[in-house]
DSSP file (Angstrom, degrees, kcal/mol; ACC not computed):
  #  RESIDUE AA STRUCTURE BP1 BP2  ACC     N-H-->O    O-->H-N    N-H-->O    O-->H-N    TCO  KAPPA ALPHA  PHI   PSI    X-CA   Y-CA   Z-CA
    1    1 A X              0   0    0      0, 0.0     2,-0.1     0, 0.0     0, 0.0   0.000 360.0 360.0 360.0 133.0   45.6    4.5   37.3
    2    2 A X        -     0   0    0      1,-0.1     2,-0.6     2,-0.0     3,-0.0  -0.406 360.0-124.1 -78.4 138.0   48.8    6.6   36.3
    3    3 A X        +     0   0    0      1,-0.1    -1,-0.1    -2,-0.1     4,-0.1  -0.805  34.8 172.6 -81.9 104.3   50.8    8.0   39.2
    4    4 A X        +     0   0    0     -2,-0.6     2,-0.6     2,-0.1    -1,-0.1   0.565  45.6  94.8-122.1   6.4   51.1   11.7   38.6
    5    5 A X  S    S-     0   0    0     27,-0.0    27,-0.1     1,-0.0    -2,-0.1  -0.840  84.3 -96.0-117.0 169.7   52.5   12.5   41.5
    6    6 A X        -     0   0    0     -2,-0.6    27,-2.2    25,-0.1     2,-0.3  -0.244  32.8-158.7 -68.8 150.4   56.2   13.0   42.2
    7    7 A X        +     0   0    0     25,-0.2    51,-0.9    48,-0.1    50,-0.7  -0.664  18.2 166.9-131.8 140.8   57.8   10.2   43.7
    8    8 A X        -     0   0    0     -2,-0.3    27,-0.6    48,-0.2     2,-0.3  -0.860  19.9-155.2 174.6 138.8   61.1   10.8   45.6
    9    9 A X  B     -a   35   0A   0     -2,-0.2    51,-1.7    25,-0.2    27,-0.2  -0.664  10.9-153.9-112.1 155.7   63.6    8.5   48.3
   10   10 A X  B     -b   60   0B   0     25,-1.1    51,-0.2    -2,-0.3    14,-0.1  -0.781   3.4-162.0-141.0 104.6   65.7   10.2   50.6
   11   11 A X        +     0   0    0     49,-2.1    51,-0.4    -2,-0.2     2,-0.1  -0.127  31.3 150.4 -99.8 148.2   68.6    8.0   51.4
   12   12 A X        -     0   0    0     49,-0.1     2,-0.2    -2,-0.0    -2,-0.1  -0.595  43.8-102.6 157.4 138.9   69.9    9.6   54.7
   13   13 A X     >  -     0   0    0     -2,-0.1     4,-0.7     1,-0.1     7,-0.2  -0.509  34.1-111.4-101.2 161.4   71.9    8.1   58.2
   14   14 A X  T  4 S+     0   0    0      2,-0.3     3,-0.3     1,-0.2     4,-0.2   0.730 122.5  60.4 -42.8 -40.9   70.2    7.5   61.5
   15   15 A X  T  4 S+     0   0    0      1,-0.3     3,-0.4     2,-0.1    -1,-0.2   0.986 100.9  56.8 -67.7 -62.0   72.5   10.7   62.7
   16   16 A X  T >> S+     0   0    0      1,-0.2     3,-1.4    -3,-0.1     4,-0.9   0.614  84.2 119.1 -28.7 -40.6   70.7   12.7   60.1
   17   17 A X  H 3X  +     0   0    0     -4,-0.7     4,-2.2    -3,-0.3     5,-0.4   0.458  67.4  30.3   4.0 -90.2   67.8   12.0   61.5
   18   18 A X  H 34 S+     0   0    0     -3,-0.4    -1,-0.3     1,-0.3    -2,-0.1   0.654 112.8  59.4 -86.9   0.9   66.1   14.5   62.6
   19   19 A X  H X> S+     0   0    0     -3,-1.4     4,-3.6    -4,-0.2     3,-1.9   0.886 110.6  59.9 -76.4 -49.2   67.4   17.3   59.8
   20   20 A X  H 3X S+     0   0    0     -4,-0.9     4,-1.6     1,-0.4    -2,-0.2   0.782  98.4  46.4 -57.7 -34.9   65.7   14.5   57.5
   21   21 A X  H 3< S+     0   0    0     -4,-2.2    -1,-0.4     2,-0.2    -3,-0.1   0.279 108.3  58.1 -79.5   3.1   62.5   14.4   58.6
   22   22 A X  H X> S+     0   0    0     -3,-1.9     4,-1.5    -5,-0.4     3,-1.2   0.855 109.3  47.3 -88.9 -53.4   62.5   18.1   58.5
   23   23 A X  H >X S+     0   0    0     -4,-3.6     4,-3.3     1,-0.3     3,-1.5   0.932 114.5  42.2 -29.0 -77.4   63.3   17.7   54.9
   24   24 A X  H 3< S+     0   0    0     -4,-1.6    -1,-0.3     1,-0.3    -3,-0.1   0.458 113.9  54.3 -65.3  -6.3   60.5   15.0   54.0
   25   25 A X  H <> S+     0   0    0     -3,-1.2     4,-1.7     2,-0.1    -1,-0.3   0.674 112.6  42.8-109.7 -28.9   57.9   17.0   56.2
   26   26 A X  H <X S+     0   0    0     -3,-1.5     4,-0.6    -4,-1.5    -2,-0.2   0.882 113.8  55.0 -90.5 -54.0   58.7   20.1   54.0
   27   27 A X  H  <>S+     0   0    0     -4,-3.3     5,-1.3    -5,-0.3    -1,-0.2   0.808 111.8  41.8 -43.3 -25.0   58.7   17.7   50.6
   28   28 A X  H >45S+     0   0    0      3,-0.2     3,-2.1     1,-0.2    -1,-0.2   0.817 106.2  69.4-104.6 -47.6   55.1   16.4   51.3
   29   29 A X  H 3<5S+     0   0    0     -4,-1.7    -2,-0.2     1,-0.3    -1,-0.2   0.498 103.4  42.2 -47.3  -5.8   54.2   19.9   52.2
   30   30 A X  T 3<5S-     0   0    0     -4,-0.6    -1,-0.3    -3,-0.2    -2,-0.1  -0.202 125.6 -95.9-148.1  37.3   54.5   20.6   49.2
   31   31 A X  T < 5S+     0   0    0     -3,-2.1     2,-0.6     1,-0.1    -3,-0.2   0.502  78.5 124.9  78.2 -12.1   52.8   17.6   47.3
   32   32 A X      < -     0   0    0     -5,-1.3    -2,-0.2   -27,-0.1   -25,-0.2  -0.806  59.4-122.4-111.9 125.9   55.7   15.5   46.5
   33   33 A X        -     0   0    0    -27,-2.2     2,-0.2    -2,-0.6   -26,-0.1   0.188  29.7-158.1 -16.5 171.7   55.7   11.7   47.7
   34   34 A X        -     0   0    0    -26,-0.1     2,-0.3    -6,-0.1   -25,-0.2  -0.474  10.9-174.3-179.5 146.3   58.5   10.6   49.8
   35   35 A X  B     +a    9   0A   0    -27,-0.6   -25,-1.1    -2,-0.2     2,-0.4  -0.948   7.4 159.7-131.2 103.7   59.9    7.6   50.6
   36   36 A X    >   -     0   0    0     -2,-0.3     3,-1.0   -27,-0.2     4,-0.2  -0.974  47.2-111.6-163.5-177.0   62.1    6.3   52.5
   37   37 A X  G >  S+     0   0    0     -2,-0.4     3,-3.5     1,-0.3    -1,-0.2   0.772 109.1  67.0 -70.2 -66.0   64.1    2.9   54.6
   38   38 A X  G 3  S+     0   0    0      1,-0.3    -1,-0.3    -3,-0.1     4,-0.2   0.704 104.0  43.5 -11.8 -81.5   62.8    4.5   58.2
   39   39 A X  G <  S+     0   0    0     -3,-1.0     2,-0.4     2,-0.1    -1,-0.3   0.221  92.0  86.2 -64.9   6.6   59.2    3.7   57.2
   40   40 A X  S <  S-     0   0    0     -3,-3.5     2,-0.2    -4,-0.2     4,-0.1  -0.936  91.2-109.8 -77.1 128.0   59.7    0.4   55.8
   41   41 A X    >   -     0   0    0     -2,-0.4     3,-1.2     1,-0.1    -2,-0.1  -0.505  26.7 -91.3 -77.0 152.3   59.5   -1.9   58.9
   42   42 A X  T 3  S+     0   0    0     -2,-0.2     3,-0.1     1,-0.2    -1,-0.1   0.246 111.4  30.9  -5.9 149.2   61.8   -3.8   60.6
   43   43 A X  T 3  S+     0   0    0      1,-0.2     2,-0.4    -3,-0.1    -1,-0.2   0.549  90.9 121.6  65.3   4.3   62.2   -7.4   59.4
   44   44 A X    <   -     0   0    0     -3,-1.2    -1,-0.2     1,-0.2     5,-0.1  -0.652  62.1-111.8 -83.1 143.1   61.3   -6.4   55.7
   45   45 A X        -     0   0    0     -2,-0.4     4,-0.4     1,-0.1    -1,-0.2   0.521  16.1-109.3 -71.6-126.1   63.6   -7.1   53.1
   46   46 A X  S  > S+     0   0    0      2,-0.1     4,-1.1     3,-0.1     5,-0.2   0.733 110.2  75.3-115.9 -41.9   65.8   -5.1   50.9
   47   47 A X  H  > S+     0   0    0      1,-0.3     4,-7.8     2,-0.3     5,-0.1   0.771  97.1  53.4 -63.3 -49.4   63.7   -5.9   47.8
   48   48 A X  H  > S+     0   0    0      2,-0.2     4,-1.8     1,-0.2     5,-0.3   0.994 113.7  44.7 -71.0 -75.2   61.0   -3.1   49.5
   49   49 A X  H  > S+     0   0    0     -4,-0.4     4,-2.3     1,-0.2    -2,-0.3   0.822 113.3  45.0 -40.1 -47.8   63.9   -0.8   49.6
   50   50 A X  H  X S+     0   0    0     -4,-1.1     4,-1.7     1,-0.2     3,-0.3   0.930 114.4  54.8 -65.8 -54.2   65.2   -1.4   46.1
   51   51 A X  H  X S+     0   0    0     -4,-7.8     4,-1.3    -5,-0.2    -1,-0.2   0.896 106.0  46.9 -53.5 -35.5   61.6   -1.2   45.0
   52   52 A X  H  X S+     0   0    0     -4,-1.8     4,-1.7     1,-0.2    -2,-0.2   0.849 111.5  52.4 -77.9 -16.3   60.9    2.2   46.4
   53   53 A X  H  < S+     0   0    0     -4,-2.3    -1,-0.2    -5,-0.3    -2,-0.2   0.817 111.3  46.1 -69.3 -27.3   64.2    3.6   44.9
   54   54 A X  H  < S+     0   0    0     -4,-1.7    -2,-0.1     1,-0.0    -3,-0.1   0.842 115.4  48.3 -82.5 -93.6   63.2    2.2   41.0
   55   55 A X  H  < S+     0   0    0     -4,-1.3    -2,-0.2     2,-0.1    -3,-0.1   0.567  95.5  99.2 -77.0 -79.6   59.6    3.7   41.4
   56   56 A X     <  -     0   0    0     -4,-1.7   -48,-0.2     1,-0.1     3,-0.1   0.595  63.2-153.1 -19.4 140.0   61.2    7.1   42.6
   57   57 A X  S    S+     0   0    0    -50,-0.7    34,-1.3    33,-0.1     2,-0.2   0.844  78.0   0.5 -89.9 -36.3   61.5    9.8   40.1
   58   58 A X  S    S-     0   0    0    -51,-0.9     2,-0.3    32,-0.2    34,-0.2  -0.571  74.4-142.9-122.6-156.0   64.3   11.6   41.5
   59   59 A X        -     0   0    0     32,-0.3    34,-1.5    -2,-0.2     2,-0.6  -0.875   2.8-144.7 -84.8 140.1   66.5   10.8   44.8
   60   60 A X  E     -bc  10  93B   0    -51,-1.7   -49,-2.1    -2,-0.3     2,-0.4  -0.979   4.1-155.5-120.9 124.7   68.1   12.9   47.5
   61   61 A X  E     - c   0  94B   0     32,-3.0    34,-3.5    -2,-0.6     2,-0.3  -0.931   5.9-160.9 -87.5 108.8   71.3   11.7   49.0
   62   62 A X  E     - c   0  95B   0    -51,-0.4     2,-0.3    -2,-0.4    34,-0.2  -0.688  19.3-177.9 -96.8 147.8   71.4   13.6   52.9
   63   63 A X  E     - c   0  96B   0     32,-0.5    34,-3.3    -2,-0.3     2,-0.3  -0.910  12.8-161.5-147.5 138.1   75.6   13.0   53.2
   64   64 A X    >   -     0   0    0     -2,-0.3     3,-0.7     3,-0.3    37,-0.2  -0.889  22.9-124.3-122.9 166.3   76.2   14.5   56.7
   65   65 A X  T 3  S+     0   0    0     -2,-0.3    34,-0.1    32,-0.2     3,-0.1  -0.349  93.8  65.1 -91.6  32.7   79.3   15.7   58.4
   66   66 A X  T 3  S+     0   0    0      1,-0.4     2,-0.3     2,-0.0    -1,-0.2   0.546 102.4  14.7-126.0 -10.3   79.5   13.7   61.3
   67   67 A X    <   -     0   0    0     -3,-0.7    -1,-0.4     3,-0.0    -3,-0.3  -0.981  68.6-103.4-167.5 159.5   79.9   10.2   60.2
   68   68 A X        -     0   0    0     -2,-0.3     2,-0.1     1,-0.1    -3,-0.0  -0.530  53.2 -89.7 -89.3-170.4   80.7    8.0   57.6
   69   69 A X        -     0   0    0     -2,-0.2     2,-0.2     4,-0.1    -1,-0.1  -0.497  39.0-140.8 -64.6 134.6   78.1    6.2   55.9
   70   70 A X     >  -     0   0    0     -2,-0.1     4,-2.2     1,-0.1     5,-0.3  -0.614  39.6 -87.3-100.0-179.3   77.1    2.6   57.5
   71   71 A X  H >> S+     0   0    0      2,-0.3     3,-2.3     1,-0.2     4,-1.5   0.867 118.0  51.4 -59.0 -63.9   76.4   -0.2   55.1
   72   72 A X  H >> S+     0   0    0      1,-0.3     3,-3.1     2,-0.2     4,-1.1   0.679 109.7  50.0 -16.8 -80.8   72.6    0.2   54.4
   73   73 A X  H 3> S+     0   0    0      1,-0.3     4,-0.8     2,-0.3    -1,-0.3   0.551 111.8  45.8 -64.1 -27.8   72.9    3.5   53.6
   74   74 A X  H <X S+     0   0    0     -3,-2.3     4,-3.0    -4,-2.2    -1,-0.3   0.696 110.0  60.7 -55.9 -16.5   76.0    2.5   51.0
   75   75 A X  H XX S+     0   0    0     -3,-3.1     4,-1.3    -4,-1.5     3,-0.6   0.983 109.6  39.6 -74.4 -62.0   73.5   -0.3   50.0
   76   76 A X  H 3X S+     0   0    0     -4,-1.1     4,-1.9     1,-0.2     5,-0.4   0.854 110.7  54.8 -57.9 -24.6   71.1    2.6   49.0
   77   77 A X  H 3X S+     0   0    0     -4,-0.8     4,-2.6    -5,-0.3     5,-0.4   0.927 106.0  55.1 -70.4 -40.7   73.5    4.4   47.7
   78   78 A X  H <X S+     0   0    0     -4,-3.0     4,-1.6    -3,-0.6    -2,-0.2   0.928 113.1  39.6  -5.2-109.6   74.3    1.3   45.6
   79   79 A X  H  X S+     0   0    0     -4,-1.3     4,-1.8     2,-0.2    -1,-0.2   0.447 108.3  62.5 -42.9 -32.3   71.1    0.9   44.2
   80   80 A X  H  X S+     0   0    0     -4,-1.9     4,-1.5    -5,-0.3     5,-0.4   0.939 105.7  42.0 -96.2 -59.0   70.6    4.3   43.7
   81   81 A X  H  X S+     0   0    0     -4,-2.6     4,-2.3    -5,-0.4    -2,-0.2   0.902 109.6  61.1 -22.8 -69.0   73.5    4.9   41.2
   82   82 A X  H  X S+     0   0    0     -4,-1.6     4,-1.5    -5,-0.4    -1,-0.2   0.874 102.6  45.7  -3.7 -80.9   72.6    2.0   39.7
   83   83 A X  H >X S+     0   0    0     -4,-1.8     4,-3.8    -3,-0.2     3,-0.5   0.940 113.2  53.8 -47.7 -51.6   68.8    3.3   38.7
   84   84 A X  H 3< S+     0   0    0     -4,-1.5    -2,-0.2     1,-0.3     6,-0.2   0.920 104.6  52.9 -64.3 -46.0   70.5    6.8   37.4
   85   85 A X  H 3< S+     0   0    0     -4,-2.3     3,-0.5    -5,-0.4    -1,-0.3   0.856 120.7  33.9 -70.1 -41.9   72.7    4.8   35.3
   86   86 A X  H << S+     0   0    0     -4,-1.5     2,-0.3    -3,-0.5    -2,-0.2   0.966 129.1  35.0 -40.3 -70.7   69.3    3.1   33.9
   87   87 A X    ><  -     0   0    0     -4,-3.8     3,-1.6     1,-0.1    -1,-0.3  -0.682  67.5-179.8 -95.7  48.5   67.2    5.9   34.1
   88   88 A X  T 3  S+     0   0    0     -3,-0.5    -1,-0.1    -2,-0.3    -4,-0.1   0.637  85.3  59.9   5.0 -62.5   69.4    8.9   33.2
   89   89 A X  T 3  S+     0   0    0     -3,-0.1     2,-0.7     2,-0.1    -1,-0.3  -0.022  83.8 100.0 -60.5  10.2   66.1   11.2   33.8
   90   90 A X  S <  S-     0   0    0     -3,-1.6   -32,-0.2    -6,-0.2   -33,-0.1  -0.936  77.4-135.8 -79.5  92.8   66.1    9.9   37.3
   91   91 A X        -     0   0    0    -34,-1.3     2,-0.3    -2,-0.7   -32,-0.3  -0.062  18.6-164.4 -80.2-169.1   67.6   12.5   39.3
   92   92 A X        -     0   0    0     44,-0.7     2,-0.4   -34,-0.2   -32,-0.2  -0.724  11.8-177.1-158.4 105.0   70.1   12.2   41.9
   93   93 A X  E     -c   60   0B   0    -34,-1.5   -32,-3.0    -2,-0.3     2,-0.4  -0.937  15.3-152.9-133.1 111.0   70.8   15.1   44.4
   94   94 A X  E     -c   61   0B   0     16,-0.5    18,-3.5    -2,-0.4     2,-0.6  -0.801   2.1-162.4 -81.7 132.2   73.2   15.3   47.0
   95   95 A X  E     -cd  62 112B   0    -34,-3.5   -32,-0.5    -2,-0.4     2,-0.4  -1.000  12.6-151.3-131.5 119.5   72.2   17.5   49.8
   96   96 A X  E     -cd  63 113B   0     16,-1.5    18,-1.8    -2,-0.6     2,-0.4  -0.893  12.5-148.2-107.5  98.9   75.8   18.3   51.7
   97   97 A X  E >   - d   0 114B   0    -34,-3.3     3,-0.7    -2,-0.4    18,-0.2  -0.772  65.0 -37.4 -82.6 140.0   74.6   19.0   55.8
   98   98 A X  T 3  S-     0   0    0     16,-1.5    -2,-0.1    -2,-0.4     2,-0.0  -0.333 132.2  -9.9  66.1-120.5   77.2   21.5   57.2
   99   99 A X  T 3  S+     0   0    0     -2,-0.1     2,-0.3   -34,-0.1    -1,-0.3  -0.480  89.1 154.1-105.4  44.8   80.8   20.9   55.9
  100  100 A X    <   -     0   0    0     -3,-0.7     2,-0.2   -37,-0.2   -35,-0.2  -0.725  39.9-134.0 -55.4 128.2   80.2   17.4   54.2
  101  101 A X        -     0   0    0     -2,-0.3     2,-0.2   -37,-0.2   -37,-0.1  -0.592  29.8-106.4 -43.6 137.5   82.4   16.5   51.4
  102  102 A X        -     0   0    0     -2,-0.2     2,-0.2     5,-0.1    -1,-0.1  -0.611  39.3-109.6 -83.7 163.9   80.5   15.1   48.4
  103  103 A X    >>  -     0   0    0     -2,-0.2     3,-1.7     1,-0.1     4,-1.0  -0.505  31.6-115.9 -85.6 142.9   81.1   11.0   48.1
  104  104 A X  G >4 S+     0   0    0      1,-0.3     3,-1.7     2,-0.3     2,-0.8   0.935 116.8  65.6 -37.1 -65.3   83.3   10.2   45.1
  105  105 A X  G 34 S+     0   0    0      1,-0.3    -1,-0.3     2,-0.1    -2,-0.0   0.242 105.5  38.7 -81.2  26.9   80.7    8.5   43.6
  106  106 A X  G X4 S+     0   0    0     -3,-1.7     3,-4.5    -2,-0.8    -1,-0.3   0.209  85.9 113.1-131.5 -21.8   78.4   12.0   43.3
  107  107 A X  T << S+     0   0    0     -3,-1.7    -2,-0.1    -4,-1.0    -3,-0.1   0.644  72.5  53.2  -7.3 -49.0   81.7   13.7   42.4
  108  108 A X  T 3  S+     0   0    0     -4,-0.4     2,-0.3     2,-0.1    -1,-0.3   0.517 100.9  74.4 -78.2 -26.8   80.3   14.2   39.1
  109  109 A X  S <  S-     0   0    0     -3,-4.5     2,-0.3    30,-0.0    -3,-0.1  -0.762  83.8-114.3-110.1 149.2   77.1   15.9   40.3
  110  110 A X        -     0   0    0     -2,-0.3   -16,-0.5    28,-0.1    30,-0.4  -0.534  37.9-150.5 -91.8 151.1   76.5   19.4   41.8
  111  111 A X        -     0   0    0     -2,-0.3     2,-0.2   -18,-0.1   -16,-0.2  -0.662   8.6-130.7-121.0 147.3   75.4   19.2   45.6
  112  112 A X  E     -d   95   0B   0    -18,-3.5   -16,-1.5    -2,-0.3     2,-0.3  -0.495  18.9-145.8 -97.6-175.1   73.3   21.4   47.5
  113  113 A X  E     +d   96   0B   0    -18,-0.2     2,-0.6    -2,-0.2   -16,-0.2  -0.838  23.4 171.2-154.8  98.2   74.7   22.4   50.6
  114  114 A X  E     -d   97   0B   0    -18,-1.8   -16,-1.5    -2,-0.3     4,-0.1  -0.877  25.6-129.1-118.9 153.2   72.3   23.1   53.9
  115  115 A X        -     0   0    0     -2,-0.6   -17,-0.3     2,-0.4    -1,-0.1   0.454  52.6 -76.9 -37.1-159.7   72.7   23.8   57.6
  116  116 A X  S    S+     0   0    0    -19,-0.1     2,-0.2     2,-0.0    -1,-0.1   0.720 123.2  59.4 -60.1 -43.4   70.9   21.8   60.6
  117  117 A X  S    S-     0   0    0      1,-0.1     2,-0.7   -95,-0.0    -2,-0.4  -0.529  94.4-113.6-102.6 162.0   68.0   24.1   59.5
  118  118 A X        -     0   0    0     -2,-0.2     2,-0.5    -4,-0.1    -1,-0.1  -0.694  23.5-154.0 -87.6 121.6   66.3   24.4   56.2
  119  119 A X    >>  -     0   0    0     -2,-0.7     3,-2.0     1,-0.1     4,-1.4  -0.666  14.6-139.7-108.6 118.7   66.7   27.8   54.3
  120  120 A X  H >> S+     0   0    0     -2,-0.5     4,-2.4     1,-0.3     3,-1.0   0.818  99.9  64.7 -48.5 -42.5   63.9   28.4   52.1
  121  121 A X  H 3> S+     0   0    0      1,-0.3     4,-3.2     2,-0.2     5,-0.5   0.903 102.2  40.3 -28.1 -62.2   66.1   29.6   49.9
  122  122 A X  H <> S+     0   0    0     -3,-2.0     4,-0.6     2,-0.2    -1,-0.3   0.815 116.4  55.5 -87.0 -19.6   68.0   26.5   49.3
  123  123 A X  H <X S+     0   0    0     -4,-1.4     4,-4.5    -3,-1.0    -2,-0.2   0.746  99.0  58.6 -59.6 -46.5   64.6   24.5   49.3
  124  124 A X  H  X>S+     0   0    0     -4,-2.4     4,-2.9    -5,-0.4     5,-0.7   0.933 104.9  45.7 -37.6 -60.4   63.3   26.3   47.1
  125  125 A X  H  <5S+     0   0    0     -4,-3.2     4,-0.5    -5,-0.3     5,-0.3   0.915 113.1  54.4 -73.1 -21.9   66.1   25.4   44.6
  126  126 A X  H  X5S+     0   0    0     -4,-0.6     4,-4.4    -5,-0.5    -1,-0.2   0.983 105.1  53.5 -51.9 -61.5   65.8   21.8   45.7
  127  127 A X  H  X5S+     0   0    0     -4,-4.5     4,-3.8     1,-0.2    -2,-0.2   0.904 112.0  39.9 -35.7 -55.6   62.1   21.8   44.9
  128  128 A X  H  X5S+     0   0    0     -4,-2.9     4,-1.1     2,-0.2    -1,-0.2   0.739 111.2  63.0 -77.7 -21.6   62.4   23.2   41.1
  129  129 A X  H  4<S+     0   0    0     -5,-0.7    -1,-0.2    -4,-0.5    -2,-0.2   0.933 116.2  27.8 -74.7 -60.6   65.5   20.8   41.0
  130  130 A X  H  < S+     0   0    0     -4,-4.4    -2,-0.2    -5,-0.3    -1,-0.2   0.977 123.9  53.4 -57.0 -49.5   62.8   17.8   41.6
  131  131 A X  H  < S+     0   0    0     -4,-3.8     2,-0.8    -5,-0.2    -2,-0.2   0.597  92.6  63.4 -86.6  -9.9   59.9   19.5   40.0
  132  132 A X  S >X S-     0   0    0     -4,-1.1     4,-4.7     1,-0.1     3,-0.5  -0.886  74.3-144.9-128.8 114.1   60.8   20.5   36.8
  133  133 A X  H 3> S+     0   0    0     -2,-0.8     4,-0.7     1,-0.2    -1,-0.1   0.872 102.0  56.0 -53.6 -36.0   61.8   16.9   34.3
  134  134 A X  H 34 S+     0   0    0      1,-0.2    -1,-0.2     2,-0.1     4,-0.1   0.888 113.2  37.8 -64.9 -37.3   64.8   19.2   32.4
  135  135 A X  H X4 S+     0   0    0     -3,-0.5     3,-3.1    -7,-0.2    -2,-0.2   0.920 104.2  68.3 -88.7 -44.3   66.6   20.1   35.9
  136  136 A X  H 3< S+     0   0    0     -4,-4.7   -44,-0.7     1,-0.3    -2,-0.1   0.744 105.2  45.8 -44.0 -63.8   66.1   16.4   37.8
  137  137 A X  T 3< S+     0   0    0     -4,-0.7    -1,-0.3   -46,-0.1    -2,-0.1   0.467 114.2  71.0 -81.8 -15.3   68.5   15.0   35.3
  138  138 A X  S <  S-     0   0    0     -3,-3.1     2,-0.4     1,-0.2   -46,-0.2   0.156  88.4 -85.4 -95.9 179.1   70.8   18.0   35.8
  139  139 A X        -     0   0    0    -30,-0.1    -1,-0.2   -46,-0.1     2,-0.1  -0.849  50.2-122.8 -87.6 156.6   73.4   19.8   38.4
  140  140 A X        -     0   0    0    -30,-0.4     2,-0.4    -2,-0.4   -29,-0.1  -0.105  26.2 -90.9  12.4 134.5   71.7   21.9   40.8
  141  141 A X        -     0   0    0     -2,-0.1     2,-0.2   -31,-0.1    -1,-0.1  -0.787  58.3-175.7 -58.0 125.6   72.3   25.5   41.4
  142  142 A X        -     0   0    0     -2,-0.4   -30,-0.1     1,-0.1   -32,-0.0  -0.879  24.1 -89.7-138.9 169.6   75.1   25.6   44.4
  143  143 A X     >  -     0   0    0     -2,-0.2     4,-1.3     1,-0.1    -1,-0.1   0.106  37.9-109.2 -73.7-179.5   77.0   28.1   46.6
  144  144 A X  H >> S+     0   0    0      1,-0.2     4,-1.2     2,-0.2     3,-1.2   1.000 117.4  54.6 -71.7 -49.8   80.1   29.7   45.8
  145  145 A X  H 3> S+     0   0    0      1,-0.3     4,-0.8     2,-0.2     3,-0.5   0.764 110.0  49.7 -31.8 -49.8   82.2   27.6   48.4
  146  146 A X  H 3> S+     0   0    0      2,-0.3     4,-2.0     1,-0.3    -1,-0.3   0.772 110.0  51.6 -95.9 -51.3   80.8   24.4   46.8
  147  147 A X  H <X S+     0   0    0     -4,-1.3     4,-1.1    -3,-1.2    -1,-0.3   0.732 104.1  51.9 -90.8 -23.8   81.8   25.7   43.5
  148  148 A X  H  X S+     0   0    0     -4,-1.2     4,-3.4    -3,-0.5    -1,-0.3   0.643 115.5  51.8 -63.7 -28.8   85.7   26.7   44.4
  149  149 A X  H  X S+     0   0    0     -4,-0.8     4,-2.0    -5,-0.4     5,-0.3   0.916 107.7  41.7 -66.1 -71.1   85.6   23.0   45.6
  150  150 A X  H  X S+     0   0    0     -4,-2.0     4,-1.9     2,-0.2    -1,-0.2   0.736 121.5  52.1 -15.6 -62.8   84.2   21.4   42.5
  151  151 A X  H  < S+     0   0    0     -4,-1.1    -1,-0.2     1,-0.3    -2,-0.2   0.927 112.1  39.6 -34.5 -74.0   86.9   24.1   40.9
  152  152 A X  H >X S+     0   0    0     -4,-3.4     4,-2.4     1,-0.2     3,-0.6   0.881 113.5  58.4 -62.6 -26.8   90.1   23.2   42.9
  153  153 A X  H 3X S+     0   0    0     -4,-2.0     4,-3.9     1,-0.3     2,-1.8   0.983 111.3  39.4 -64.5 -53.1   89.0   19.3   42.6
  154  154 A X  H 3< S+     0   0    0     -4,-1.9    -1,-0.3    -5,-0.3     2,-0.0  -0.436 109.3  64.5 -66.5  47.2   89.0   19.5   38.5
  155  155 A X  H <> S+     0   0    0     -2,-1.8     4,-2.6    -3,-0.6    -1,-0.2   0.131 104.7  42.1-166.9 -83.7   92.0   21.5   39.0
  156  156 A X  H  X S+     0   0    0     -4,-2.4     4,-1.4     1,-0.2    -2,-0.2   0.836 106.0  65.9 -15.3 -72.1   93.8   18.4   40.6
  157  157 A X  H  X S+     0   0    0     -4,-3.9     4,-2.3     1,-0.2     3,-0.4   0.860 103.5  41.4 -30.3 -61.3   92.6   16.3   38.2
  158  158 A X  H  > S+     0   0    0      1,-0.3     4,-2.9     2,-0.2    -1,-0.2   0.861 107.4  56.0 -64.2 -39.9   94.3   17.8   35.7
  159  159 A X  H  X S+     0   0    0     -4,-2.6     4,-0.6     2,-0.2    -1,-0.3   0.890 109.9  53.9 -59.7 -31.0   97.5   18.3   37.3
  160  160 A X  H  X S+     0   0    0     -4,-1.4     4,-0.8    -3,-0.4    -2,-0.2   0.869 108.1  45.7 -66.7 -43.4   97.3   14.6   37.8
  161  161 A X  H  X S+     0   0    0     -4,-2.3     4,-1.0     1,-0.2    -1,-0.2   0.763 109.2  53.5 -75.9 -31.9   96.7   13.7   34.3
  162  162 A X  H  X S+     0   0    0     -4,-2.9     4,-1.3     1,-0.2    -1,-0.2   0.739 102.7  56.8 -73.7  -4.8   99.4   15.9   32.8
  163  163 A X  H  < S+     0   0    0     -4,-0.6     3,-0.3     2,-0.2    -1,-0.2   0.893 110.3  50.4 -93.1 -25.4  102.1   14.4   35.2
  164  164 A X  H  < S+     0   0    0     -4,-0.8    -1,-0.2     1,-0.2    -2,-0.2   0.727 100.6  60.2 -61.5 -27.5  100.8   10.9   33.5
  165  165 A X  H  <        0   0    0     -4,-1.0    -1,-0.2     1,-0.2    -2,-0.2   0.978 360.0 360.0 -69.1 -46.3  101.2   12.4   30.5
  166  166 A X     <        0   0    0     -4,-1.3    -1,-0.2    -3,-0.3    -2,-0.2   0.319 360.0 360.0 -56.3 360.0  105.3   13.0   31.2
C-alpha cells in the first residue's frame, strides 16, 4: 500500500524541546506525519534515525538561539543534507527560533524565523512550504530582517571575491 501521506523529520535540540513539540503537535494537526529522534527509543541505533530521515518527504531543521548544536543533532543534520543532495525534491527548511543565525550549511536556503510561540501566520507559510511538491524543493517566504541578512551576507561575499580578484 502507497504512502500518501506527508512524511516529515524535525531535527531539533533537547533545549528546543518544548517549542518542538508545539510544532509537531500543530504538524499532525494538520495531517502530516512526523517524525522524529525523541520517539525513537533509547538504545536503538542510528540506522532507525537515518531511515526515518530517507522516508521523509521534506525536513525541518529547529536551529535555536541558545546553544550550539550537540553531535546527534549535527549527525541529523549530516544525513539530512546528504538526502537533499539525493533527493533534490526533498525539502529542507530551517526554522530560525528567536535571533538564530542560519548554519552555513543552510546558508543557501531561505529560513523561516519564529518566536517561543507559533504565529499562525508563519505556520501557515511552513505548511504550504511542505504541502505543495513545487515549494518543498524551494526557499520559503521570509521576513524582512531575514532578508537584509541573506542581503548583507551575499554582499560580503562579493566583496570577498573581488579582493581575490586583485
Amino acid at each position: 500500500m502507497a504512502q500518501d501521506k506527508l512524511q516529515v523529520f524535525v531535527s531539533y535540540s533537547h533545549v528546543d524541546r518544548d517549542f518542538a513539540q508545539r510544532l509537531i503537535a500543530e504538524l499532525r494537526s494538520r495531517g502530516i506525519a512526523v517524525r522524529h529522534s525523541y520517539e525513537i527509543p533509547q538504545g536503538e541505533n542510528w540506522s532507525e534515525v537515518e531511515g526515518a530521515i530517507i522516508a521523509a518527504d521534506a525536513i525541518i531543521v529547529v536551529v535555536g538561539a541558545r546553544d550550539e548544536p550537540g553531535d546527534f543533532q549535527r549527525r541529523e543534520w549530516q544525513a539530512a543534507l546528504e538526502e537533499t543532495w539525493e533527493r533534490p525534491d526533498k525539502g529542507l527548511i530551517p526554522v530560525l527560533l528567536g535571533n538564530a543565525k542560519t548554519p552555513s550549511f543552510l546558508a543557501d536556503r531561505v529560513a523561516l524565523r519564529m518566536s517561543a510561540g507559533i504565529e499562525t501566520g508563519t505556520l501557515n507559510k511552513l505548511i504550504r512550504s511542505l504541502t505543495d511538491p513545487k515549494l518543498r524543493s524551494r526557499s520559503v517566504p521570509i521576513d524582512k530582517e531575514h532578508s537584509r541578512e541573506r542581503s548583507e551576507r551575499l554582499d560580503y561575499i562579493g566583496r570577498i571575491a573581488n579582493s581575490l580578484k586583485d
